[in-house]
Structures are given as structure tokens and as C-alpha cells.
Legacy VTK file of the C-alpha trace (Angstrom):
# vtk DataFile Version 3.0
C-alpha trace
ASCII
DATASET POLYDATA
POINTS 223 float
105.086 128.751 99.033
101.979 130.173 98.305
100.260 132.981 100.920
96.621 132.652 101.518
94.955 136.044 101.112
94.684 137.270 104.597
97.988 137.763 106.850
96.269 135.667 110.054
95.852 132.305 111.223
93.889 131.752 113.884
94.209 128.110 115.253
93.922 126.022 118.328
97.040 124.257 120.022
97.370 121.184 118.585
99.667 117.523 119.737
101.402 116.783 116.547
99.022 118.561 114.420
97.612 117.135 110.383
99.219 118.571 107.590
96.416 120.793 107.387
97.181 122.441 110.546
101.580 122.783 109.338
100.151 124.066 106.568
98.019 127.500 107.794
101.773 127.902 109.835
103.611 127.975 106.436
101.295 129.513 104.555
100.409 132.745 106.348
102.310 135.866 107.703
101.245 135.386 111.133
99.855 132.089 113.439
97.645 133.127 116.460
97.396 129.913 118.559
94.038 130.605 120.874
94.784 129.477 124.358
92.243 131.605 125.747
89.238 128.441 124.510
87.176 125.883 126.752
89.153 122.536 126.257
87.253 120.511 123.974
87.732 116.870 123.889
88.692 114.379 121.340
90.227 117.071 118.872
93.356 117.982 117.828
94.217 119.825 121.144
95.281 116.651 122.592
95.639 113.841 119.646
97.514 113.111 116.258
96.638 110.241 113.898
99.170 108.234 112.331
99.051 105.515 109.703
99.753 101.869 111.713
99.883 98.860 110.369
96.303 98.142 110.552
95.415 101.661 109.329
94.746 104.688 111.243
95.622 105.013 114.946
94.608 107.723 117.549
97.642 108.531 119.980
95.862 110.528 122.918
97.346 112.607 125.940
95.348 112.293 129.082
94.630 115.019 130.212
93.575 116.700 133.789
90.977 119.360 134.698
91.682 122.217 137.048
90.626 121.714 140.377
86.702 122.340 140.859
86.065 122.778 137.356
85.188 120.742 134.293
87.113 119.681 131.647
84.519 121.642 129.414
84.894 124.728 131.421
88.541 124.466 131.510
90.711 127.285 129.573
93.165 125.724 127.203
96.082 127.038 128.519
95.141 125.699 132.143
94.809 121.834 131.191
97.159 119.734 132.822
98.893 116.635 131.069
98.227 113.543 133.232
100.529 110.966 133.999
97.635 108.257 133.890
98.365 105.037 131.732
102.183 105.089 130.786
101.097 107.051 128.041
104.325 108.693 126.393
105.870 105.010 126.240
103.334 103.380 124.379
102.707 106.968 122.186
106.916 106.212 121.455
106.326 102.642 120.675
103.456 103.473 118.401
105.728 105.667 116.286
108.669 103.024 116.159
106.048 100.342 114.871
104.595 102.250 112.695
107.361 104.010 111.270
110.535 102.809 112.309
110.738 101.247 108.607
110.281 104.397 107.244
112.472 106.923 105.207
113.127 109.040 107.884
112.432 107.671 111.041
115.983 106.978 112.377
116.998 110.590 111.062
114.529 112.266 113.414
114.196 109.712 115.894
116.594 112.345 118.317
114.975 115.226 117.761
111.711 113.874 119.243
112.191 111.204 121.330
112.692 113.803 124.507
108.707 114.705 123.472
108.220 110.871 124.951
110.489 111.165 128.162
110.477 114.551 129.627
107.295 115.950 131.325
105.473 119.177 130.816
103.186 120.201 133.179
100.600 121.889 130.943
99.272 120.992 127.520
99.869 123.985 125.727
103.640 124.206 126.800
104.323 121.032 125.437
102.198 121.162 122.238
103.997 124.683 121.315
107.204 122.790 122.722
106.432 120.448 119.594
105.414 123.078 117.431
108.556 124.937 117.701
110.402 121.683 116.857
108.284 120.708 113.991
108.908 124.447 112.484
112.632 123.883 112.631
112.820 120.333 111.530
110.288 121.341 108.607
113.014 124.019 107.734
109.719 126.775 108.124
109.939 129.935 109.943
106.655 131.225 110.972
105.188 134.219 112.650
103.820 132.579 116.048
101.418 134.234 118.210
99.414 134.093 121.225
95.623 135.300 122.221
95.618 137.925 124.724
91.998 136.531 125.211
88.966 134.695 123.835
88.110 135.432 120.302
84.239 134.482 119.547
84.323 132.540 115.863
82.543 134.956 113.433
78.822 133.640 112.112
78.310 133.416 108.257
75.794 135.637 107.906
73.069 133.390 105.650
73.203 130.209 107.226
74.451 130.761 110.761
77.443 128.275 110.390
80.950 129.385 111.982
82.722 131.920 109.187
85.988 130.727 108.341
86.814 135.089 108.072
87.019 136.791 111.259
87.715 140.196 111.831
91.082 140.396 109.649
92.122 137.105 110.409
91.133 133.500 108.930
89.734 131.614 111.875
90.637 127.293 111.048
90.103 126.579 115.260
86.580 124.476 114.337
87.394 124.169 110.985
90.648 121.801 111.145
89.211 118.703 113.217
89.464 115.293 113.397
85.511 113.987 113.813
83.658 117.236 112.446
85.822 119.003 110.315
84.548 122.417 108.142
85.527 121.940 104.168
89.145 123.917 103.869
88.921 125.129 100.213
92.578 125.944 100.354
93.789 122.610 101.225
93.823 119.953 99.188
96.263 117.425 100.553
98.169 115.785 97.951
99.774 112.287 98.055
103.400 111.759 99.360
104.843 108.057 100.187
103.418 106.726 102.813
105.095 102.834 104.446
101.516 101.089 104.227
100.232 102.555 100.959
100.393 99.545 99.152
98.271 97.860 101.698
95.643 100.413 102.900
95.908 103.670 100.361
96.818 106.880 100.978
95.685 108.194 104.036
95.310 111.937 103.907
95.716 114.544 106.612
97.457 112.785 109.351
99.940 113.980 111.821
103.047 116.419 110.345
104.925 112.818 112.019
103.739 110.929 108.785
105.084 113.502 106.252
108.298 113.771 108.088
108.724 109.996 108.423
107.904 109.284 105.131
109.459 112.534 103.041
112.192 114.030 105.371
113.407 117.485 104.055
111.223 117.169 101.163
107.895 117.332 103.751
108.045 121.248 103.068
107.043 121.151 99.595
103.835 119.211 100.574
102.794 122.632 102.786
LINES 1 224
223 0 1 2 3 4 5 6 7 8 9 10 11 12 13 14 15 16 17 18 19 20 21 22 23 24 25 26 27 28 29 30 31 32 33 34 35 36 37 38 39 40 41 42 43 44 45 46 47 48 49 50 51 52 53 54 55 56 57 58 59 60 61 62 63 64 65 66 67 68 69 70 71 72 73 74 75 76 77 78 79 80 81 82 83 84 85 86 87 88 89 90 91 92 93 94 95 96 97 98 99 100 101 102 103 104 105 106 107 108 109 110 111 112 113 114 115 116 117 118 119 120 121 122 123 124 125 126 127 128 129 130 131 132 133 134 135 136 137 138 139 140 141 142 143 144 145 146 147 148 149 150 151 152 153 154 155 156 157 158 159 160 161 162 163 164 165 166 167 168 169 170 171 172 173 174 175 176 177 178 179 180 181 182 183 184 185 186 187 188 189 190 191 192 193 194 195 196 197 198 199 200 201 202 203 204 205 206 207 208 209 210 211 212 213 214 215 216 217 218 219 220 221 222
């Protein structure tokens, strides 16, 4: 597949990450995952979006803060996953509604099922847990890596905005989100099958889960 033009990633831990996010992993020579970050909520870090039924659905871990400190101030790679809510059952039954008449479900319903019955203590463990996974089920083979420590997003210099380029690598942490997201002029996501197309449209840039589902070993050429 095509390389973007710098060798670097850089990109915050994600739960299931969007196409987008599988695709900066494919696509260039090396992935720094920043768990060195303040937590932020309702992003990536600790959601996926799938297509349900009824259209798209938000699957959420809770999530708990270190002790005397807020969620806000709370490194990454400290969060803990909370048990609160019977969450990884209804996250499993979620999946099997929405794609258990899919192309691919029952293929890859092994593989991920222990994602929804085994704990993990800390977010980041289990979301690179599931990246790891993802990687070999996708058939990809990148470079992963790990921040030593915080890297400030780079400023464009005219407008003040965040920079996508920083220092030599391509910084998609603020860019690839699910409420405010920063245009991505190397992605374009193209269409695939997806099981509710027919009723809803194609729904772009949802969990890797969708494209898996829905295209099996084929999901690679969509990255």
C-alpha cells in the first residue's frame, strides 16, 4: 500500500479504532502511540462506533481516574478500566446484533470474543492488546511504538490551529476524532459492504470491527 511521505505516526491509543486510525498503522514506517497525554473524554481513547440496526452506535469503556486526581489530569497510560455497568457483555451483544449476519462475523467471532471476557486492568494494555490483534487479523505488520514522554502538538504557524507535521513525525492524536475531527487530506474512506447499507447508507469511518465484519481478508485493501 501506499506510504505517506513522512516515516511517523503519531497517534493516541484507541478501543477498536476507525479505519482512519488502521490506516496511519498500515500506511507508515513507524506508529508512536502517545501514552504520555491527559485522558480526554468521549474520543477514541475509550470508544468505537459501529453501524446497528438503527444506525450508528457508541460502545464506551468506563473508565476510572487515579486516586486524588481528575480524569482530565490523568496520564493515559494510568486510566483504569472500570467494571461499572456489565459493560463488556452488552459491548459483545452489540457486536452479535449488529453483525452477527454479517460476512465475517462467525469467522472472527474467536479471535475477539476473549476482548469481552477477560479483564485488563489499564486502558492502554487492553487497547494495544486489541491493536496487536487487529494487526494480525488485518494480515498488517506495523512498526509500533511507544512515547518515552509528552509530545506538545506543533502550531501551524498562520492560523494557530494544531499542525498535522511535527518535528519529523505526522501528528493524527487531535486530528482522528469522533466529535471534532481535523480534515485528513490523505484519507478518503471509500465504500466497502456494509449489512445495513440498503437501509441507512454507507456509514464511513467506523470501527476496523465494521470492515472486518463486513470484508474479512479483503479489509486490507481498504487501508
Amino acid at each position: 500500500m501506499k506510504k505517506e511521505n513522512s516515516t511517523e505516526a503519531l497517534l493516541s491509543s484507541t478501543y477498536f479504532g476507525p479505519v482512519q486510525w488502521y490506516q496511519k498503522l498500515n500506511r507508515y514506517g513507524t506508529a508512536t502511540i502517545e501514552r504520555h497525554e491527559n485522558f480526554v473524554k468521549q474520543t477514541y481513547r475509550n470508544r468505537c462506533i459501529i453501524a446497528a440496526a438503527n444506525g450508528a452506535q457508541v460502545l464506551t469503556v468506563p473508565v476510572e481516574r487515579p486516586e486524588d486526581m481528575s480524569l482530565s489530569k490523568s496520564l493515559m497510560k494510568d486510566i483504569r478500566i472500570s467494571d461499572h455497568g456489565n459493560w463488556r457483555h452488552i459491548h459483545w451483544n452489540a457486536l452479535k446484533s449488529a453483525y452477527g449476519e454479517s460476512p465475517f462475523f462467525e469467522y472472527y467471532a474467536d479471535d475477539l470474543l476473549p476482548f469481552f471476557t477477560r479483564k485488563w486492568a489499564f486502558l492502554y494494555d487492553f487497547n494495544m492488546e486489541i491493536c496487536l490483534k487487529m494487526c494480525e487479523l488485518l494480515d498488517i505488520e506495523p512498526d509500533i511504538r511507544h512515547t518515552e514522554s509528552y509530545m506538545a502538538p506543533a502550531k501551524d504557524c498562520a492560523g494557530g490551529s494544531l499542525a498535522i507535521h511535527n518535528n519529523n513525525a505526522d501528528d493524527y492524536r487531535y486530528v482522528i476524532s469522533p466529535k471534532h475531527p481535523i480534515h485528513d487530506e490523505t484519507f478518503s474512506p471509500e465504500q466497502y459492504y456494509q449489512v445495513y447499507a440498503s437501509k441507512m447508507g454507507f456509514l464511513p469511518n467506523l470501527s476496523i470491527l465494521d470492515l472486518l465484519f463486513n470484508m474479512g481478508n479483503e479489509s486490507v485493501l481498504y487501508l
